[in-house]
PyMOL commands that place a pseudoatom at each C-alpha (Angstrom):
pseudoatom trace, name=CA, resn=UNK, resi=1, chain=A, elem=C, hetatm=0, pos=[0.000, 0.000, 0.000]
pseudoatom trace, name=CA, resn=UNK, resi=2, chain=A, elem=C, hetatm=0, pos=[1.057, 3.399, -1.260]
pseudoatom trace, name=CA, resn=UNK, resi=3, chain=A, elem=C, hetatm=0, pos=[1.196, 6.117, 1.696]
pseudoatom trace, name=CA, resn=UNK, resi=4, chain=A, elem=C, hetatm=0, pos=[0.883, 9.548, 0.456]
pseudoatom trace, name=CA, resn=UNK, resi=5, chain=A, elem=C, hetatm=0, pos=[1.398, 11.211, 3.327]
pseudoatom trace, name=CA, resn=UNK, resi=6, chain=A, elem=C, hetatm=0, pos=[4.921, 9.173, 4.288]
pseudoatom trace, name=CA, resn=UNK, resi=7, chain=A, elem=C, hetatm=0, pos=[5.521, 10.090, 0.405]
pseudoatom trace, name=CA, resn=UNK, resi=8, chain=A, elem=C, hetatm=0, pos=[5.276, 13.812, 1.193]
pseudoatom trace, name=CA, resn=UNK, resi=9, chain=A, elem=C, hetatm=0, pos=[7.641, 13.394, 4.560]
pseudoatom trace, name=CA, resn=UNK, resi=10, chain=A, elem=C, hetatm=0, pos=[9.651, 11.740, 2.712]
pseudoatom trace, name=CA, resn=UNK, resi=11, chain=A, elem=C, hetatm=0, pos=[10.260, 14.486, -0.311]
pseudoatom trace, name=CA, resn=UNK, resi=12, chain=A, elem=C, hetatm=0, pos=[10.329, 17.006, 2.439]
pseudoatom trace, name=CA, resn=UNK, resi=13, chain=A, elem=C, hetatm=0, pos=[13.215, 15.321, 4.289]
pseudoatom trace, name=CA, resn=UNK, resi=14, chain=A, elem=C, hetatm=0, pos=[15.502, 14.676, 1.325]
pseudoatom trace, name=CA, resn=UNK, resi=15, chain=A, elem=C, hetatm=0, pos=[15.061, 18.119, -0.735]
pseudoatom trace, name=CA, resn=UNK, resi=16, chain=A, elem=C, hetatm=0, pos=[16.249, 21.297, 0.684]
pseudoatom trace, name=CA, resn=UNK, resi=17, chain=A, elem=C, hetatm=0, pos=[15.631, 23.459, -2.552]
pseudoatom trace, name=CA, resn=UNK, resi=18, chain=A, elem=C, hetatm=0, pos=[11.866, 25.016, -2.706]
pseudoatom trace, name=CA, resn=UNK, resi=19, chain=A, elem=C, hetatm=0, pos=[11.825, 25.335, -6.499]
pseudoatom trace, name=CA, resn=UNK, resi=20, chain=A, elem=C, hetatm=0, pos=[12.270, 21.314, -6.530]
pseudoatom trace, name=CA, resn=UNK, resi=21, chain=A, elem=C, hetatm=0, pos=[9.754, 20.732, -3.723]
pseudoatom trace, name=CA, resn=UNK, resi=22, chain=A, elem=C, hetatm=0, pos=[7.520, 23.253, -5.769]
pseudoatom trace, name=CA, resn=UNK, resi=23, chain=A, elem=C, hetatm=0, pos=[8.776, 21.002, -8.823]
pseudoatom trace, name=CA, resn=UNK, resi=24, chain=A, elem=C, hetatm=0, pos=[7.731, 17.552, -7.179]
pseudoatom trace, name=CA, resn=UNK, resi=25, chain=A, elem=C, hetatm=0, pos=[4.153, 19.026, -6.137]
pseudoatom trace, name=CA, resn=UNK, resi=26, chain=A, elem=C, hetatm=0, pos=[3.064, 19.770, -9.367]
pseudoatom trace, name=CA, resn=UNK, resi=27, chain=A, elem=C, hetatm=0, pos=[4.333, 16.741, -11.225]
pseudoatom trace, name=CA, resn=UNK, resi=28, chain=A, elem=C, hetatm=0, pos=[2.662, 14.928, -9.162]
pseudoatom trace, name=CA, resn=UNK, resi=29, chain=A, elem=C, hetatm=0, pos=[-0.872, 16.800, -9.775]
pseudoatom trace, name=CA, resn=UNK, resi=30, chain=A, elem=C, hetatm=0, pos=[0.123, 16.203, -13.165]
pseudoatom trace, name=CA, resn=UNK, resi=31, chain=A, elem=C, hetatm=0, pos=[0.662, 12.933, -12.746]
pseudoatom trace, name=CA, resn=UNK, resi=32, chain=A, elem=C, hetatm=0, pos=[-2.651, 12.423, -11.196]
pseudoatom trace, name=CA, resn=UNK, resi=33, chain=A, elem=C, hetatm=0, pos=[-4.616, 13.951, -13.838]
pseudoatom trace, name=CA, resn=UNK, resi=34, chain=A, elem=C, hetatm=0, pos=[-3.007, 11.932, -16.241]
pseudoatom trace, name=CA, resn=UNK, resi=35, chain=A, elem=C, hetatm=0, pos=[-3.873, 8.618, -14.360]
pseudoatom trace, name=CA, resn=UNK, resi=36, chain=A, elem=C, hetatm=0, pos=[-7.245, 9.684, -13.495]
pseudoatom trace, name=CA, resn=UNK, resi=37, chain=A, elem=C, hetatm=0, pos=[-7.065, 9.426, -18.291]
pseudoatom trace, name=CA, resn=UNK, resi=38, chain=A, elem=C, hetatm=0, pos=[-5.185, 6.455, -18.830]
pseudoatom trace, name=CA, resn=UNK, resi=39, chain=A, elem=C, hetatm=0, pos=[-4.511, 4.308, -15.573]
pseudoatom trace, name=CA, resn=UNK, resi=40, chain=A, elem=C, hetatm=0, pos=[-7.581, 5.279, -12.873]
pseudoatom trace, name=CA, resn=UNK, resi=41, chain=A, elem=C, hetatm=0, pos=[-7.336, 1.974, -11.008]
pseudoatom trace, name=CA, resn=UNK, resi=42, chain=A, elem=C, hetatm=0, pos=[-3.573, 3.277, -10.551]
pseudoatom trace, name=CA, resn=UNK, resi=43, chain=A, elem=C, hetatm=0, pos=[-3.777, 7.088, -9.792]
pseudoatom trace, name=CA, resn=UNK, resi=44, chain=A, elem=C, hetatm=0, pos=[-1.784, 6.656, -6.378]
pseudoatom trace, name=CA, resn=UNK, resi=45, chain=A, elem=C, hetatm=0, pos=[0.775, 4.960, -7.825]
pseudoatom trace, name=CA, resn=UNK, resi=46, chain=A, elem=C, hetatm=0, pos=[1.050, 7.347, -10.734]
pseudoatom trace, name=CA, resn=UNK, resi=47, chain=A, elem=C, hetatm=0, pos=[0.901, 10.383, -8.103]
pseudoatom trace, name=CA, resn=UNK, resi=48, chain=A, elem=C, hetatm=0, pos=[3.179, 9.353, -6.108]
pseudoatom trace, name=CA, resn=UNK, resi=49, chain=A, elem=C, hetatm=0, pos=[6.386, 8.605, -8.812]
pseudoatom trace, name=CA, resn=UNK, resi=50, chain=A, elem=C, hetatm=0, pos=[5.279, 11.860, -9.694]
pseudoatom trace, name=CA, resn=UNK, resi=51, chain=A, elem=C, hetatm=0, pos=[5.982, 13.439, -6.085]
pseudoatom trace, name=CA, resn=UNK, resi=52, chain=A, elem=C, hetatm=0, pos=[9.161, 11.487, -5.179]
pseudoatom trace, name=CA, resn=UNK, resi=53, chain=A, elem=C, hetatm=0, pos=[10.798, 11.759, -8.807]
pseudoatom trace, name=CA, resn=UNK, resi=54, chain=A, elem=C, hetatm=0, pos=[13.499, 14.243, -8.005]
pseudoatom trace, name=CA, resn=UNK, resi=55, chain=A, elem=C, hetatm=0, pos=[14.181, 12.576, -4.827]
pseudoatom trace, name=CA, resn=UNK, resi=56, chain=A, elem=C, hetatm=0, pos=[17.725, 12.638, -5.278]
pseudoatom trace, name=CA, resn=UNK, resi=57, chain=A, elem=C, hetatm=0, pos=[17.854, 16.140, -7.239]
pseudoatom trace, name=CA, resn=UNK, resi=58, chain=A, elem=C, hetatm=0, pos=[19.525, 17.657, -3.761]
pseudoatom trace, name=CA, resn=UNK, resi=59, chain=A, elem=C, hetatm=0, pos=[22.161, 15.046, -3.359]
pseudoatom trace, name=CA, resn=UNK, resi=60, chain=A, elem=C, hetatm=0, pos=[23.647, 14.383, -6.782]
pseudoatom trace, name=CA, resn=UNK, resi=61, chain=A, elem=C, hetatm=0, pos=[25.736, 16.232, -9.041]
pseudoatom trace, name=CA, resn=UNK, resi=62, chain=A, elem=C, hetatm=0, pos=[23.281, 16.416, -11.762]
pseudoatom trace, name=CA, resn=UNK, resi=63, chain=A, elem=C, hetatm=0, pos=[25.395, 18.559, -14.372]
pseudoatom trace, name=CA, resn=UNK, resi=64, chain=A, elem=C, hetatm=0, pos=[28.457, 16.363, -14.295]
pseudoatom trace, name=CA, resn=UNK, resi=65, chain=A, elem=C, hetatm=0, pos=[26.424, 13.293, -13.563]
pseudoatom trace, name=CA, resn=UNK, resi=66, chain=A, elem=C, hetatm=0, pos=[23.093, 13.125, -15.227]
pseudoatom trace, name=CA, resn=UNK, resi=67, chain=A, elem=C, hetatm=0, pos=[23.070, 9.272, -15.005]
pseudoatom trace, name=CA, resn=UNK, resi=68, chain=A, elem=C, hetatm=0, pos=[22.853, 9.082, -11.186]
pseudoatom trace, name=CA, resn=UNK, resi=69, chain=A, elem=C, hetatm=0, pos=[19.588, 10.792, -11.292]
pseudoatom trace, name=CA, resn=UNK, resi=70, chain=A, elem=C, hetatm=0, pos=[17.076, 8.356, -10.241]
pseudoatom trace, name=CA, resn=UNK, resi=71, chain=A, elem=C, hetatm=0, pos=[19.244, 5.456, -9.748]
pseudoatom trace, name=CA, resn=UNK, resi=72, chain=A, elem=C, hetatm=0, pos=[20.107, 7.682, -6.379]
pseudoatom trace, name=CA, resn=UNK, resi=73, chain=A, elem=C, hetatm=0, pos=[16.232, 8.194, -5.761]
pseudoatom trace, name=CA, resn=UNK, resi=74, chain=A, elem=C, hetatm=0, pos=[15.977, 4.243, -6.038]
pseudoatom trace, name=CA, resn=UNK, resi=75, chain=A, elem=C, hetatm=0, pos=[18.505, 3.441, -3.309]
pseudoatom trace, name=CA, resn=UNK, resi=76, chain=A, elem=C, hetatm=0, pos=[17.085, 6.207, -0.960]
pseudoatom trace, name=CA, resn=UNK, resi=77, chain=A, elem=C, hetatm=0, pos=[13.423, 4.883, -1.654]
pseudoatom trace, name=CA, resn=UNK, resi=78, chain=A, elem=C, hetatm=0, pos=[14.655, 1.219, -1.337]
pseudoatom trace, name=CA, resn=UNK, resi=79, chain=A, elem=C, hetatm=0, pos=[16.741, 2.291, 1.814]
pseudoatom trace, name=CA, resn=UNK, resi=80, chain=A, elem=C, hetatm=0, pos=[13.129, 3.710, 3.254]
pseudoatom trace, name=CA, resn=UNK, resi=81, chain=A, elem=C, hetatm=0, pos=[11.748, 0.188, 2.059]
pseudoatom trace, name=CA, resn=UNK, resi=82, chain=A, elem=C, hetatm=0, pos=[9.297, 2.409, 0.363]
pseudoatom trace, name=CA, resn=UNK, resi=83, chain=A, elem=C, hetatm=0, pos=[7.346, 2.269, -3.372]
pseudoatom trace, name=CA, resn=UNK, resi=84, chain=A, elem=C, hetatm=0, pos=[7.602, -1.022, -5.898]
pseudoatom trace, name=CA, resn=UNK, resi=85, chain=A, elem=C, hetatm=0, pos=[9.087, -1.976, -9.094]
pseudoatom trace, name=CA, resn=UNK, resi=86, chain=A, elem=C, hetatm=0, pos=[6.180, 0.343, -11.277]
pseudoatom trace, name=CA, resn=UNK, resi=87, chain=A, elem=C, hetatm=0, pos=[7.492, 3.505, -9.527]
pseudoatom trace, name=CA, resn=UNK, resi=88, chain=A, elem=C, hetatm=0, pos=[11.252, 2.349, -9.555]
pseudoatom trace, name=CA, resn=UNK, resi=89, chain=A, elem=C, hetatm=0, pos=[10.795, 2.360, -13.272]
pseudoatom trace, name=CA, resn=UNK, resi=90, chain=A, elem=C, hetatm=0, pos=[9.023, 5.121, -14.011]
pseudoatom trace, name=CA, resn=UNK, resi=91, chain=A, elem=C, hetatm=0, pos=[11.454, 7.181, -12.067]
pseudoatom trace, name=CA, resn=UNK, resi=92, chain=A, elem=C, hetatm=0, pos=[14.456, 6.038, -13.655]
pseudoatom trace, name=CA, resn=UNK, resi=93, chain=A, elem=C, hetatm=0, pos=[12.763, 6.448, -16.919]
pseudoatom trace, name=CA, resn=UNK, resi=94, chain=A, elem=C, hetatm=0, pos=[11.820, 10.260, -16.731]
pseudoatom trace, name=CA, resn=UNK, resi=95, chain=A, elem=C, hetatm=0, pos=[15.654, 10.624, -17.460]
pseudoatom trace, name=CA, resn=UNK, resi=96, chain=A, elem=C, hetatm=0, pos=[16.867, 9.204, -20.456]
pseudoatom trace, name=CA, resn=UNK, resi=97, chain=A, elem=C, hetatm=0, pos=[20.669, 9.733, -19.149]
pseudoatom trace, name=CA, resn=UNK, resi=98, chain=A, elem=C, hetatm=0, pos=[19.914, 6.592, -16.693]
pseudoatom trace, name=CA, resn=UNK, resi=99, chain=A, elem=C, hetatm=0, pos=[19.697, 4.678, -20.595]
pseudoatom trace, name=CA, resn=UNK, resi=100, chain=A, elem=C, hetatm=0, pos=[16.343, 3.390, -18.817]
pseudoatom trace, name=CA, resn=UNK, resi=101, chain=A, elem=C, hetatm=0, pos=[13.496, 2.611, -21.591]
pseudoatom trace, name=CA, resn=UNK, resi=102, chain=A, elem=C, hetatm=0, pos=[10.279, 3.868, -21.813]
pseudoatom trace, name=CA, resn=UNK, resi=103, chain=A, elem=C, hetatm=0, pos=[8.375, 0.639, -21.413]
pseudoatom trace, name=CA, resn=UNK, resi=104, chain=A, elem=C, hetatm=0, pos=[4.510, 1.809, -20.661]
pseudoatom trace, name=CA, resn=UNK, resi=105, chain=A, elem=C, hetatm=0, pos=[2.273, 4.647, -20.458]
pseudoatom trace, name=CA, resn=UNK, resi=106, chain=A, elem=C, hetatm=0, pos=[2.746, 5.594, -16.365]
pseudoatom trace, name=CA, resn=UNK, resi=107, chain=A, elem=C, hetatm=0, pos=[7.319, 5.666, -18.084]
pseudoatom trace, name=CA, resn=UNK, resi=108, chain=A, elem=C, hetatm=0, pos=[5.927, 7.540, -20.663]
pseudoatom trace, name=CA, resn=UNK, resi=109, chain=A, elem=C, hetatm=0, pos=[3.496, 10.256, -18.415]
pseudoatom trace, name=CA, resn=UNK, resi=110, chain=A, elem=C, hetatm=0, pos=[6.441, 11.046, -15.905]
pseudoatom trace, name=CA, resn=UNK, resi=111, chain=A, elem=C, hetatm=0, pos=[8.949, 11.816, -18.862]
pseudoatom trace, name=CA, resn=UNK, resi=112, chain=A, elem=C, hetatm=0, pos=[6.354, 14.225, -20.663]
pseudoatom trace, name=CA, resn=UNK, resi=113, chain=A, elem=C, hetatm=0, pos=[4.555, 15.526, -16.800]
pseudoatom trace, name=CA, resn=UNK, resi=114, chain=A, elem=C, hetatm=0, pos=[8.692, 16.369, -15.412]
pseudoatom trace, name=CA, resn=UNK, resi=115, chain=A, elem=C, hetatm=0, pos=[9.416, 18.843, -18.983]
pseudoatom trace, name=CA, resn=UNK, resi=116, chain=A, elem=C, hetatm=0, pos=[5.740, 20.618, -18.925]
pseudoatom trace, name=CA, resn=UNK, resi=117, chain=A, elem=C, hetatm=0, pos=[5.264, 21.897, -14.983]
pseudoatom trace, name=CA, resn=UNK, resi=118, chain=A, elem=C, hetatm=0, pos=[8.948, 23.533, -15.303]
pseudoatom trace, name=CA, resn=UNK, resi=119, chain=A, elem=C, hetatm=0, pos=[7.393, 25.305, -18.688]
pseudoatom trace, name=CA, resn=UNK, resi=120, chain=A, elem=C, hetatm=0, pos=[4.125, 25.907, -17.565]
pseudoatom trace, name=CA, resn=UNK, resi=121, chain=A, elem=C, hetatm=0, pos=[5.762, 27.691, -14.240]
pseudoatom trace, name=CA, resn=UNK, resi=122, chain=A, elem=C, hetatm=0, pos=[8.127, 29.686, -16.570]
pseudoatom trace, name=CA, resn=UNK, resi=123, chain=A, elem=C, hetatm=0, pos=[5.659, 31.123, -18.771]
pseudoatom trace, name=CA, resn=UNK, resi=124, chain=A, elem=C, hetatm=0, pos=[3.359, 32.087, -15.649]
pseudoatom trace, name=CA, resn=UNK, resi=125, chain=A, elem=C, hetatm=0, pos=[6.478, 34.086, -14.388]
pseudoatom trace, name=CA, resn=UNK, resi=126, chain=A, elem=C, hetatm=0, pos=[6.491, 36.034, -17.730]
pseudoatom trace, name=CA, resn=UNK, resi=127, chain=A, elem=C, hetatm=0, pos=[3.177, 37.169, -16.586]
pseudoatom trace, name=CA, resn=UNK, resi=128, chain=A, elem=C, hetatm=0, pos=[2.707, 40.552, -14.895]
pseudoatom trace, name=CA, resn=UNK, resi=129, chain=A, elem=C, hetatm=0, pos=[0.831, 39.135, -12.073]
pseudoatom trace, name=CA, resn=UNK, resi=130, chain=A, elem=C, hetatm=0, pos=[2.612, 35.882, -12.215]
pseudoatom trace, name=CA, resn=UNK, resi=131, chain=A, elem=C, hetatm=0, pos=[-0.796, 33.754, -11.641]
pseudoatom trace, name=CA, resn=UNK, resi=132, chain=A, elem=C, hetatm=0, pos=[-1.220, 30.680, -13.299]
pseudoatom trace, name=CA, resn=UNK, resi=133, chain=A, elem=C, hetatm=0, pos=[-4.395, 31.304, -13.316]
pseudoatom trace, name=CA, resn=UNK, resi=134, chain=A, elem=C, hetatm=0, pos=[-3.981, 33.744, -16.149]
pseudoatom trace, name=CA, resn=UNK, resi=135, chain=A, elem=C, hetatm=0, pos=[-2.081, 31.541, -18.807]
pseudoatom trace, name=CA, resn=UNK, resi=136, chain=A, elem=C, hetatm=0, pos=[-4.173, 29.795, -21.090]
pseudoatom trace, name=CA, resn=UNK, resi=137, chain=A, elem=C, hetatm=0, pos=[-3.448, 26.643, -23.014]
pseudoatom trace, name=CA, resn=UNK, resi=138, chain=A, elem=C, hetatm=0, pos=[-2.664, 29.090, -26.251]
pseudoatom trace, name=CA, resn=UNK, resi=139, chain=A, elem=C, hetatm=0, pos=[0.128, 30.446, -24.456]
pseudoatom trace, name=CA, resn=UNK, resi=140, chain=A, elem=C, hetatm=0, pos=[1.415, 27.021, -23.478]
pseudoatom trace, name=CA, resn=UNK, resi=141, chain=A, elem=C, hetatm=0, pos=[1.133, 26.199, -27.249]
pseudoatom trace, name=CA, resn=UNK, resi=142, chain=A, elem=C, hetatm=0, pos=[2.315, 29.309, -28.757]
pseudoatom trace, name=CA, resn=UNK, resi=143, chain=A, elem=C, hetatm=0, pos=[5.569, 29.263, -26.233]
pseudoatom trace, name=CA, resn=UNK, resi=144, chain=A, elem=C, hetatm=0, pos=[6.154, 25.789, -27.305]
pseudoatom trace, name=CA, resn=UNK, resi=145, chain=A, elem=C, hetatm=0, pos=[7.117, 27.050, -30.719]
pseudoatom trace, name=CA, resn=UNK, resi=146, chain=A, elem=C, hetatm=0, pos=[9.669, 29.584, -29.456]
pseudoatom trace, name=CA, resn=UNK, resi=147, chain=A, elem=C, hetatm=0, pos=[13.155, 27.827, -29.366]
pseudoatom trace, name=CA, resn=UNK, resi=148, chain=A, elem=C, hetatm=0, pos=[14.431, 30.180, -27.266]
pseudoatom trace, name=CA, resn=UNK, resi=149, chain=A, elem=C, hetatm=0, pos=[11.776, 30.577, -24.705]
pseudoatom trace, name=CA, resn=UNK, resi=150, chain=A, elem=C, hetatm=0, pos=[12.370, 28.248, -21.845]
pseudoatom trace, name=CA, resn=UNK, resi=151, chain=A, elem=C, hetatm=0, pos=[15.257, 26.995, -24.058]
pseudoatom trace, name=CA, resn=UNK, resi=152, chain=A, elem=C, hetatm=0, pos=[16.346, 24.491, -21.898]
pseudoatom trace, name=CA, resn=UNK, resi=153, chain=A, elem=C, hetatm=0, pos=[12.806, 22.740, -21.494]
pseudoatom trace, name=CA, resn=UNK, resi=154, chain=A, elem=C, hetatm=0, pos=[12.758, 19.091, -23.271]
pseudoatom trace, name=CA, resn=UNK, resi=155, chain=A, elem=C, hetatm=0, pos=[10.335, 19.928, -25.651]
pseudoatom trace, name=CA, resn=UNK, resi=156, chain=A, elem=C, hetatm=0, pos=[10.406, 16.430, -27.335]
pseudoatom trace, name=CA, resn=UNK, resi=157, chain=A, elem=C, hetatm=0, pos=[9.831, 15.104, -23.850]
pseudoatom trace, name=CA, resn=UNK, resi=158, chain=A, elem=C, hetatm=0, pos=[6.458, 16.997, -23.255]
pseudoatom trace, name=CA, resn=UNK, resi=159, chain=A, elem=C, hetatm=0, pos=[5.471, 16.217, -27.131]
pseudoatom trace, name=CA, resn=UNK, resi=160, chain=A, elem=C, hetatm=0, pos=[5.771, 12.607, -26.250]
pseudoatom trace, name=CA, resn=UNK, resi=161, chain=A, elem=C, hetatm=0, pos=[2.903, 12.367, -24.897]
pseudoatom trace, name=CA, resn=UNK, resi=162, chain=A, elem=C, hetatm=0, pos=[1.275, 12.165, -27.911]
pseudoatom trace, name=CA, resn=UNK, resi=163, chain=A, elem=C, hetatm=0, pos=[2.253, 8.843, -28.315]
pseudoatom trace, name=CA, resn=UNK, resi=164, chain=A, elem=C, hetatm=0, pos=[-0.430, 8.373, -25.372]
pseudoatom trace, name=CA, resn=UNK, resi=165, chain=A, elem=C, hetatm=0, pos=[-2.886, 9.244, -27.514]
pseudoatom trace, name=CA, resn=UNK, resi=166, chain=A, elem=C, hetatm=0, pos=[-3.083, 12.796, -26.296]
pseudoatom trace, name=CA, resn=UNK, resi=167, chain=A, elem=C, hetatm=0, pos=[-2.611, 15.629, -28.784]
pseudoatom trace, name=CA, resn=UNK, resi=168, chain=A, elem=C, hetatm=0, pos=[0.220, 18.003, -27.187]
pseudoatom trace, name=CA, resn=UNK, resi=169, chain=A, elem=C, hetatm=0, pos=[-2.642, 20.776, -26.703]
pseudoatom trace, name=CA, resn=UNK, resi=170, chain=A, elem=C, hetatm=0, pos=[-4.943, 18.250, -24.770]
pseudoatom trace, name=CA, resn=UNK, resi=171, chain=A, elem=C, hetatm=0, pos=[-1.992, 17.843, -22.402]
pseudoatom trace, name=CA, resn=UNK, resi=172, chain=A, elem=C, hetatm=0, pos=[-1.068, 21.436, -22.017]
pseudoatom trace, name=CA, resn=UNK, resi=173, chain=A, elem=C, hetatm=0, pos=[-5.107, 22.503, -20.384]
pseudoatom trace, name=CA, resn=UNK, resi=174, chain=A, elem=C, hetatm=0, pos=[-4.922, 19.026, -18.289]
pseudoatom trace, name=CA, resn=UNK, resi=175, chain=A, elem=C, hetatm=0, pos=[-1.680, 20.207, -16.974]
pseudoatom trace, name=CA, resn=UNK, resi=176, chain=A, elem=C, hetatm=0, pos=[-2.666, 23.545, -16.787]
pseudoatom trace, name=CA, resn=UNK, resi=177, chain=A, elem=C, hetatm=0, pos=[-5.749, 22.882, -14.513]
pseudoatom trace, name=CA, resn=UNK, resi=178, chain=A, elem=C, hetatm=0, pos=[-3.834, 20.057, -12.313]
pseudoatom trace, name=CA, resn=UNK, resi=179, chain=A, elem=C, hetatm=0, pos=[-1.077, 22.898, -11.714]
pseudoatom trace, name=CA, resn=UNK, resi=180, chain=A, elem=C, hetatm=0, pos=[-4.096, 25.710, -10.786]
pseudoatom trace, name=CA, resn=UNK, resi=181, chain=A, elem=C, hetatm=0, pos=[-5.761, 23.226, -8.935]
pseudoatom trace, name=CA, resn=UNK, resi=182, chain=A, elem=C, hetatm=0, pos=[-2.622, 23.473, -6.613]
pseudoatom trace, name=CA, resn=UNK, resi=183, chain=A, elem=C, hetatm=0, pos=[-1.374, 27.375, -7.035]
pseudoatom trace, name=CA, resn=UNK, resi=184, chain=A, elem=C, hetatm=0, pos=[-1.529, 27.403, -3.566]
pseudoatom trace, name=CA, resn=UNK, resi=185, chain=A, elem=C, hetatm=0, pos=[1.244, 25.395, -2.652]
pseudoatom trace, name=CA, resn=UNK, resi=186, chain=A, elem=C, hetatm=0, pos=[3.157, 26.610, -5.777]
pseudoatom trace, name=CA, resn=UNK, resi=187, chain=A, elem=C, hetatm=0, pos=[2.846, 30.330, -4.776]
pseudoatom trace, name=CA, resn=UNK, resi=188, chain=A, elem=C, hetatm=0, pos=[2.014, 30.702, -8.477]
for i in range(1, 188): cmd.bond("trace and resi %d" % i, "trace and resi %d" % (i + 1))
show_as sticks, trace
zoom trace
């Protein structure tokens, strides 16, 4: 049985940074609504990968390492004797340095869900009131089209999701409204 609340102390006690906590929160509303679509009988699961993804984001050197992102999240999680084999996946799969393949659609969600909230929260800051409840899904598309906006955002990873059977705008209003549904703990 998944705990959500021992998924959230968890997250709290092994990132410091509040961008990445901020980070974890959303993909994991993201997550959610995209389970709730494609994998209801599995929402917690889906949630939760989403939440504890960046587990490790704090304690590795990401820039000279990318590969040891998520294998590190593994080991903590398996140290914690938390999560299964589903979520172990997933997680290493959202990072294509770990050489981990996409197997399924919860592999596939995380690796397009990680890309979009880091976009989505960039264009809201663009915004004079920065409120995500003022960006509309046009924005998300139109910005997706400017290379140099948010030019480090995996833009291939969020259009992935189309091989879900979800065209790219679909997934921009679902993760729109799964990160307004939660502004409040994003301060966005």
């Amino acid at each position: 049985m998944l705990d959500r609340k021992r998924a959230e102390e968890l997250m709290l006690k092994n990132l410091e940074s509040e961008h990445l906590i901020k980070h974890s929160y959303a993909v994991e509303a993201v997550m959610r609504a995209l389970a709730k679509k494609l994998d209801p009988e599995n929402e917690e699961e889906w949630a939760i990968s989403g939440l504890l993804h960046d587990l490790d984001a704090d304690k590795v050197d990401y820039h000279n390492h990318p590969e040891l992102h998520g294998p590190k999240t593994i080991e903590i999680l398996k140290e914690e004797n938390y999560g299964n084999e589903n979520m172990y996946h997933a997680i290493l799969a959202h990072n294509q340095d770990t050489k981990t393949e996409i197997k399924n659609k919860m592999d596939r969600a995380i690796y397009a869900a990680d890309p979009i909230t880091g976009f989505i929260t960039a264009i809201t800051l663009v915004y004079p009131d920065k409120k995500i409840s003022s960006v509309k899904v046009k924005s998300v598309t139109k910005r997706m089209k400017e290379k140099r906006f948010a030019a480090g955002a995996n833009r291939e990873a969020m259009k992935s999701v189309e091989k879900l059977e979800i065209p790219f705008r679909d997934f921009a209003e679902l993760s729109l409204k799964a990160m307004t549904d939660i502004s409040d703990k994003l301060g966005l």
